[in-house]
C-alpha positions as CSV (number, residue, x, y, z in Angstrom):
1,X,0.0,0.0,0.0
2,X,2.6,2.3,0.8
3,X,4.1,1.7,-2.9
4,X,1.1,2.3,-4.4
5,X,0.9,5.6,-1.9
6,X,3.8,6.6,-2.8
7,X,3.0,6.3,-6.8
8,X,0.1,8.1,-6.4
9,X,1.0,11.0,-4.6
10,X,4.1,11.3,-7.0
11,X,2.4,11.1,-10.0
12,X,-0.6,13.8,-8.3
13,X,2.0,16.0,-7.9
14,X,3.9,15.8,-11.6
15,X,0.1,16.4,-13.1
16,X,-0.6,18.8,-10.9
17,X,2.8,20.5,-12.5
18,X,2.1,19.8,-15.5
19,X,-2.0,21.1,-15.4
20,X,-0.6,24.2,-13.7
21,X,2.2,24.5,-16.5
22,X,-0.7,24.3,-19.2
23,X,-2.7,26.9,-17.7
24,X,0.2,29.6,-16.7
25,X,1.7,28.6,-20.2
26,X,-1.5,29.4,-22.0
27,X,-2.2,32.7,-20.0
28,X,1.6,33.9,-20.6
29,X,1.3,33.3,-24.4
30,X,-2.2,35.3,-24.4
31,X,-0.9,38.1,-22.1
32,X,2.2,38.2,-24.0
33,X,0.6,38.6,-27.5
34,X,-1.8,41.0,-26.0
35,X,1.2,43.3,-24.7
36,X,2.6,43.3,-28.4
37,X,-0.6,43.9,-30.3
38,X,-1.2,46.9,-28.1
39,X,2.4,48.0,-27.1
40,X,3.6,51.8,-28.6
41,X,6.4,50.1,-30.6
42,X,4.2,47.8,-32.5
43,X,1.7,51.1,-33.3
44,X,4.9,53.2,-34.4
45,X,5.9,50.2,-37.5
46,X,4.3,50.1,-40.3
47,X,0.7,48.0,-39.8
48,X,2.1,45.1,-42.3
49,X,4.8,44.4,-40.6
50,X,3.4,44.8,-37.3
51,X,1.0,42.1,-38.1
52,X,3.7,39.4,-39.3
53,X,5.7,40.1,-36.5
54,X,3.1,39.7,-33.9
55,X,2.1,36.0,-35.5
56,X,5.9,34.9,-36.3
57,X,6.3,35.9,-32.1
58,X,3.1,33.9,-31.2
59,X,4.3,30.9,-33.1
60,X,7.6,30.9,-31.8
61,X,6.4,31.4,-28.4
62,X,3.9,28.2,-28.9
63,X,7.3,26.1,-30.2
64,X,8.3,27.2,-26.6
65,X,5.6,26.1,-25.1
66,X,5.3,23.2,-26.3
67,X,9.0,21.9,-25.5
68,X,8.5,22.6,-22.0
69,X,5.7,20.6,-21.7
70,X,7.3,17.4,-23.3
71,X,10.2,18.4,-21.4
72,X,8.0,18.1,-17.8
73,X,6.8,14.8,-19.4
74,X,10.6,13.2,-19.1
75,X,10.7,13.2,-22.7
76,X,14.5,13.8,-24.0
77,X,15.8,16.2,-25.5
78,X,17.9,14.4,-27.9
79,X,14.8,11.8,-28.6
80,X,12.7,15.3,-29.3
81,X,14.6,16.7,-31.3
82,X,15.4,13.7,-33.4
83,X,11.3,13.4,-33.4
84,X,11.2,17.0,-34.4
85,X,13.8,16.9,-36.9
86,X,11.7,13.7,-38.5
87,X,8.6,15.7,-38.1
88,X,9.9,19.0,-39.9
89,X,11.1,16.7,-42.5
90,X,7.8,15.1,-43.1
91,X,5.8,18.3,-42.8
92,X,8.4,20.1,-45.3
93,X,7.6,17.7,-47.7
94,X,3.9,17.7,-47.1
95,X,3.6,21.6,-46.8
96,X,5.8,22.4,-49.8
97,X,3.3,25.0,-51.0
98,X,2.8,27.0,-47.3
99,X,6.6,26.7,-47.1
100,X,6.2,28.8,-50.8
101,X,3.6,31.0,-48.9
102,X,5.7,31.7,-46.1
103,X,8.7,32.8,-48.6
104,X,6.3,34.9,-50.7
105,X,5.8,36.5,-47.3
106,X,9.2,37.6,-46.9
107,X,9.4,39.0,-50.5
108,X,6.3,41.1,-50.1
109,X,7.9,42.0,-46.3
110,X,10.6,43.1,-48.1
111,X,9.8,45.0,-51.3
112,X,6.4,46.5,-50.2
113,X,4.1,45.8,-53.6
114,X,1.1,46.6,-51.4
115,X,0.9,47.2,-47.8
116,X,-2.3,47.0,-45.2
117,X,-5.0,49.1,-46.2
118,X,-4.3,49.2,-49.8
119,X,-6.8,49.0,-52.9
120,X,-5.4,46.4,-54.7
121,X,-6.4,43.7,-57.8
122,X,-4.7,40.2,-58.7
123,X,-6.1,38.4,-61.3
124,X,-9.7,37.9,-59.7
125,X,-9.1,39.4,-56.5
126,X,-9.4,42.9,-56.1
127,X,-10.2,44.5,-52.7
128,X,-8.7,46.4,-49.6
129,X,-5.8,44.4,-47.9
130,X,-6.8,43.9,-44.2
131,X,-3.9,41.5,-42.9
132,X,-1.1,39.8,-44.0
133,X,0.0,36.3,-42.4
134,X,2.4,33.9,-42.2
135,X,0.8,32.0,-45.0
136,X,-1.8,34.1,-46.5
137,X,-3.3,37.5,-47.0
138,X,-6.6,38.9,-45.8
139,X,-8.3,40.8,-48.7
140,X,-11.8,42.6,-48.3
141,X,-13.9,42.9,-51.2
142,X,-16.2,46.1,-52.1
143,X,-19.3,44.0,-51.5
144,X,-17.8,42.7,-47.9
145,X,-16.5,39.3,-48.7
146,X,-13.7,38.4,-47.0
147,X,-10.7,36.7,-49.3
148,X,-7.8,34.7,-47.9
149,X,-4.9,34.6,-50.8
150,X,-2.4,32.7,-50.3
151,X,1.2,35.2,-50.8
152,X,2.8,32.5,-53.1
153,X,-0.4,33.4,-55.7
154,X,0.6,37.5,-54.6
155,X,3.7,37.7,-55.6
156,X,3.4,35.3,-58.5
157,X,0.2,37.5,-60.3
158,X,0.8,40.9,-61.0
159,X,-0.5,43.4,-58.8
160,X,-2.9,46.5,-59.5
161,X,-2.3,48.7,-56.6
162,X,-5.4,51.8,-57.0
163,X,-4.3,53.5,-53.7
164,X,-0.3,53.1,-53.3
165,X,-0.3,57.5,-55.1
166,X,-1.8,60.1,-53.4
167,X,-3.5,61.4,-57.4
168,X,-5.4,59.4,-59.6
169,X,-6.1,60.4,-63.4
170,X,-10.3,59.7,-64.1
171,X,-10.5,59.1,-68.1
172,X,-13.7,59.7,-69.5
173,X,-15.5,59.5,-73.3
174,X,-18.4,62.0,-74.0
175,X,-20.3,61.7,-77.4
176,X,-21.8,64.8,-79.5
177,X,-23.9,65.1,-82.9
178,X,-21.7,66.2,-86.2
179,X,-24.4,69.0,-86.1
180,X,-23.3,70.4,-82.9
181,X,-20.6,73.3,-82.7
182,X,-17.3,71.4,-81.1
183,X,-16.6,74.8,-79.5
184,X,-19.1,74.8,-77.8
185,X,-19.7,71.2,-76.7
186,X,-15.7,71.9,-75.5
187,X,-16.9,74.6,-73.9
188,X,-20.3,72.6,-72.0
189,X,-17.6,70.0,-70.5
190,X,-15.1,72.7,-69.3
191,X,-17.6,74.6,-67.2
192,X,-19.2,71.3,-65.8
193,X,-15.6,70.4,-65.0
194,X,-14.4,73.5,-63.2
195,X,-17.5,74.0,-61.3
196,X,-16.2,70.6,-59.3
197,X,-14.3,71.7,-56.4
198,X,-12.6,68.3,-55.7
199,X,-11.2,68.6,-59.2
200,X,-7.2,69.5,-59.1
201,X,-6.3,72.2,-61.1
202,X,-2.6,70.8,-61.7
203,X,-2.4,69.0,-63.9
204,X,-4.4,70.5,-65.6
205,X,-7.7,69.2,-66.2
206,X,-8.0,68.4,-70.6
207,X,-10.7,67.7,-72.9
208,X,-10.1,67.7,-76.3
209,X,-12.1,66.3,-79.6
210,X,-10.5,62.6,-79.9
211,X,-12.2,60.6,-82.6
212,X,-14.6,60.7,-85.3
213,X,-17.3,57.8,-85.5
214,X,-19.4,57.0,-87.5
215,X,-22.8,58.5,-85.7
216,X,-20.7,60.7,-83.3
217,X,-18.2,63.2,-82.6
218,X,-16.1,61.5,-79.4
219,X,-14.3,63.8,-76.6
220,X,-11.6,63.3,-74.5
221,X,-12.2,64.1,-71.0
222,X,-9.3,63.5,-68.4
223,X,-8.8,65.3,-65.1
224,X,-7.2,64.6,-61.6
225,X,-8.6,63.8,-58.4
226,X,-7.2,62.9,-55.0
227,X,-7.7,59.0,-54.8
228,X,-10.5,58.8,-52.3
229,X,-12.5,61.0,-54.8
230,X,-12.2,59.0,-57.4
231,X,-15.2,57.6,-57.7
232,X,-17.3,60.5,-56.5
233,X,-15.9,62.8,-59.4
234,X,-16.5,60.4,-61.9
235,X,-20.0,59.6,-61.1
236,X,-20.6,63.6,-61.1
237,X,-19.2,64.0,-64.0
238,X,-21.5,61.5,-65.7
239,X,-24.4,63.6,-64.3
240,X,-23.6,66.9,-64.9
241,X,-21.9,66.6,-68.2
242,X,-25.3,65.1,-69.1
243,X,-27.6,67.6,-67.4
244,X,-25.2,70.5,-69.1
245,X,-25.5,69.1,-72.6
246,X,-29.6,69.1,-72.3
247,X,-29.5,72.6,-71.2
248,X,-27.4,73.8,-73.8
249,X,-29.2,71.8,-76.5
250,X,-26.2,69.5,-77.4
251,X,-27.4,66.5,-79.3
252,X,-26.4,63.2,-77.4
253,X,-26.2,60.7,-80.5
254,X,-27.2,57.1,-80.5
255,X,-27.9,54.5,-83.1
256,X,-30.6,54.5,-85.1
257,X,-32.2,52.6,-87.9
258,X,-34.6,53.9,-90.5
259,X,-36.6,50.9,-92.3
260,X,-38.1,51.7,-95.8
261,X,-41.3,50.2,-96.6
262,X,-42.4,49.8,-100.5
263,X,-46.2,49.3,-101.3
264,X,-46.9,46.9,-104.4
């Protein structure tokens, strides 16, 4: 009885170690991460890197964790780290692709082709980037879907980044009649144009006659905007440049067929 006492108690005591290991190990990792996400020094680097940092530290700090824990279990070290060795093997060989990702990672890291918070489109994904990962990047979509890309496809596609210039040039096509003086229809869109305060005057705003159709006189319109007006300028635009041409009598052209009919 005293044997099996004696088992008992010490093998009560080594889970109670190890239970109270799990929890404090658990709490230190959270508290830990916690700290970083919301220290000064994390909010004063740039938020892309700030985010890989933060998951690289959490990993490494659950590798950590981990080995203790075996460690407490009498497991060692030379047997785990064979086992590890054998296991990073097998997993490298399994996980070729995420090892891919996770160089893709450092490339983007390192030559900046888009950064959190940028507008950006890759073959079918287009959308602001909210986080990039280890492994893959976070990309919200104008209609709210959330996309997870993974960086090998990133730096492998090439990349449309809408918001990495402060200036954005808005190109736009306006049709006329033949019939209608180009003076003046030059003179319609200039007036809609400089009436729009979120217009930049340099460069200077330009619309100029551009082709000849066949039903239609076609005009160049091309001004600048500061990016996050971009789309509120060129909706206006369509508006007003219409409203202006009714006013001013300006024929807006479209296709028409006239059919012939002959009575026998």
């Amino acid at each position: 009885m005293e044997v099996i006492d004696s088992f008992i108690d010490k093998n009560g005591q080594m889970v109670f170690k190890l239970v109270l290991a799990l929890v404090v190990g658990y709490l230190v990792i959270k508290f830990i991460s916690l700290m970083l996400s919301n220290s000064k020094v994390m909010r004063k680097v740039d938020p892309t890197i700030a985010t890989f940092l933060t998951g690289f530290i959490r990993f490494v700090l659950n590798v950590t964790y981990i080995i203790v824990i075996l460690s407490m279990l009498g497991i060692p070290m030379t047997t785990f780290i064979a086992m590890l060795s054998a296991l990073g093997l097998a997993i490298a060989l399994a996980l070729q692709g995420n090892l891919s990702n996770f160089a893709s990672t450092l490339m983007i890291l390192s030559f900046k082709p888009f950064k959190v918070g940028d507008f950006i489109e890759s073959q079918s994904n287009i959308g602001t980037v909210k986080e990039i990962q280890l492994l893959f990047t976070h990309i919200l979509t104008p209609d709210n879907r959330k996309l997870i890309v993974p960086n090998s496809e990133l730096v492998n596609a090439r990349i449309t980044n809408y918001t990495s210039e402060p200036n954005r040039r808005i190109d736009l096509v306006f049709s006329a009649s033949y019939d209608d003086d180009i003076s003046s229809v030059k003179e319609t869109i200039i007036r809609v144009v400089e009436s729009h305060d979120m217009i930049l005057k340099d460069p200077e705003p330009v619309v100029r006659l551009a082709a000849h159709n066949m039903s239609s006189l076609d005009y160049d319109v091309k001004i600048w905007v500061n990016r996050e007006n971009y789309w509120t300028v060129r909706y206006d635009l369509h508006e007003g440049i219409r409203e202006a041409f009714l006013k001013n009598g300006i024929t807006i052209p479209y296709n028409q067929h006239t059919i012939w009919m002959n009575e026998r």
